[in-house]
SEMAR-725620 format. One record per residue (C-alpha): residue number from 0; x, y, z. Coordinates in steps of 0.05 Angstrom, whole numbers, plus 5000, padded with zeros to 4 digits. Layout:
N
+-----+------+------+------+
! pos !    u !    v !    w !
+-----+------+------+------+
! NUM !    X !    Y !    Z !
...
+-----+------+------+------+
***
This chain:
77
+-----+------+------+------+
! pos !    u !    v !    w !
+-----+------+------+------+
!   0 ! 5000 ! 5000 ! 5000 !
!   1 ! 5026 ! 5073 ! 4985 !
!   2 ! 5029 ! 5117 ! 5037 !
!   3 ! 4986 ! 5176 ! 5035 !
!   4 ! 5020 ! 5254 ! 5013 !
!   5 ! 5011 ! 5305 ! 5063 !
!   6 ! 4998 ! 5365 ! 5021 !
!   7 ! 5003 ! 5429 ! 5064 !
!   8 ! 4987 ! 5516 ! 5051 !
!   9 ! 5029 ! 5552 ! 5097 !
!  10 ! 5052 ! 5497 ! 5138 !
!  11 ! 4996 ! 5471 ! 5158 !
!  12 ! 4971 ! 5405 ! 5135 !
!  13 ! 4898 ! 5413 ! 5094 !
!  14 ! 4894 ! 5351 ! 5070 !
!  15 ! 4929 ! 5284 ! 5037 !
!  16 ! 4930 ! 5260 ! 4965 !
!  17 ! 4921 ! 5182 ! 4952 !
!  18 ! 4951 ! 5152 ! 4892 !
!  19 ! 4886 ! 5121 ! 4859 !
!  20 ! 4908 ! 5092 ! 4794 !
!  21 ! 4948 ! 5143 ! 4745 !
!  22 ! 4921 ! 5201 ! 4787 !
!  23 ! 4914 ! 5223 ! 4855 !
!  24 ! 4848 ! 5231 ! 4905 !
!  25 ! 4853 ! 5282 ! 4955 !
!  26 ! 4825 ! 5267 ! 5022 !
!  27 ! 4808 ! 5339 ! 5065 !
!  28 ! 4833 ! 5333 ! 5145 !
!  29 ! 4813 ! 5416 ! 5144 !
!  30 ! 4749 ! 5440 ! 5142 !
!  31 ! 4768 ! 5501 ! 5095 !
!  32 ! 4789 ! 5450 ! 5044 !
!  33 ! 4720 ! 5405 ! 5045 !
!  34 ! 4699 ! 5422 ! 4971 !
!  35 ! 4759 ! 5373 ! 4955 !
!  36 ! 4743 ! 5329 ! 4985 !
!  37 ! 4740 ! 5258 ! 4935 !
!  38 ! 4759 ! 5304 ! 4878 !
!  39 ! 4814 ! 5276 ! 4839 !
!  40 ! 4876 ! 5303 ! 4811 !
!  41 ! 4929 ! 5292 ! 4754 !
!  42 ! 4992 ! 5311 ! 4801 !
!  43 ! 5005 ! 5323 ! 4874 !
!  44 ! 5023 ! 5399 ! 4848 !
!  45 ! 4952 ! 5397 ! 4822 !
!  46 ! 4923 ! 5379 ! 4882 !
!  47 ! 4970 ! 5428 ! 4921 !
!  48 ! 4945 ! 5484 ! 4869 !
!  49 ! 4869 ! 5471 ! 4891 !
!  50 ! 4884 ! 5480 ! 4953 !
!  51 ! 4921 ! 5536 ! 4962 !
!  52 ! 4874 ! 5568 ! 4917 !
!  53 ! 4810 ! 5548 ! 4970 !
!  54 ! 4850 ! 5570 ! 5031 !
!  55 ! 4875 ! 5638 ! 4994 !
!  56 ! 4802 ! 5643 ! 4978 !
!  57 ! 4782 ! 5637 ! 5045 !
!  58 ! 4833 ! 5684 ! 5072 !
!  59 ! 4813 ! 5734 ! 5024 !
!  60 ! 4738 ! 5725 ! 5035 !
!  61 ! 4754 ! 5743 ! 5113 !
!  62 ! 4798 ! 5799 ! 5095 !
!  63 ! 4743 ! 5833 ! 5058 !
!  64 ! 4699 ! 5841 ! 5114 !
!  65 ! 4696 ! 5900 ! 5159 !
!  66 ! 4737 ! 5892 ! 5218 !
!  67 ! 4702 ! 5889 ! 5285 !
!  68 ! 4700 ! 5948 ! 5320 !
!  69 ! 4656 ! 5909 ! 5379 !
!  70 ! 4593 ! 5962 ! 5357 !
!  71 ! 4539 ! 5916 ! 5334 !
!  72 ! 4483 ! 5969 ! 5326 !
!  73 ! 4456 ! 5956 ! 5261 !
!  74 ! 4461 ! 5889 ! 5259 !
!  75 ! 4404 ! 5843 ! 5248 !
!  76 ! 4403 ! 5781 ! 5288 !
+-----+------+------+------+
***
């Protein structure tokens, strides 16, 4: 059995890629990383690609919101 391929964004470990045939599965351990979950991939640097592209995606998602400036009037609960 191969062992699985730790692919990581930033040092920290998102997920692992399986060889499964000529390509690769990639199995999510992150929750930010989820939509990959099963998805396949030609190469590890594929599969790397994805999901540093998710977890940038994220990050800049986050980013784009207003910080908190601990006033919640206006808000709608």
């Amino acid at each position: 059995m191969t062992k699985p391929i730790v692919i990581s964004v930033a040092g920290e470990p998102q997920g692992v890629v399986v060889p499964n045939g000529q390509d690769f599965r990639f199995m999510a351990v992150k929750l930010g990383v989820f939509p990959l979950d099963g998805r396949i991939f030609q190469s590890i640097d594929a599969a790397r690609a994805a999901a540093e592209a998710v977890v940038e995606g994220a990050t800049e998602l986050a980013n784009s919101f207003e910080p908190n400036d601990g006033n919640d009037s206006g808000l709608v609960a």
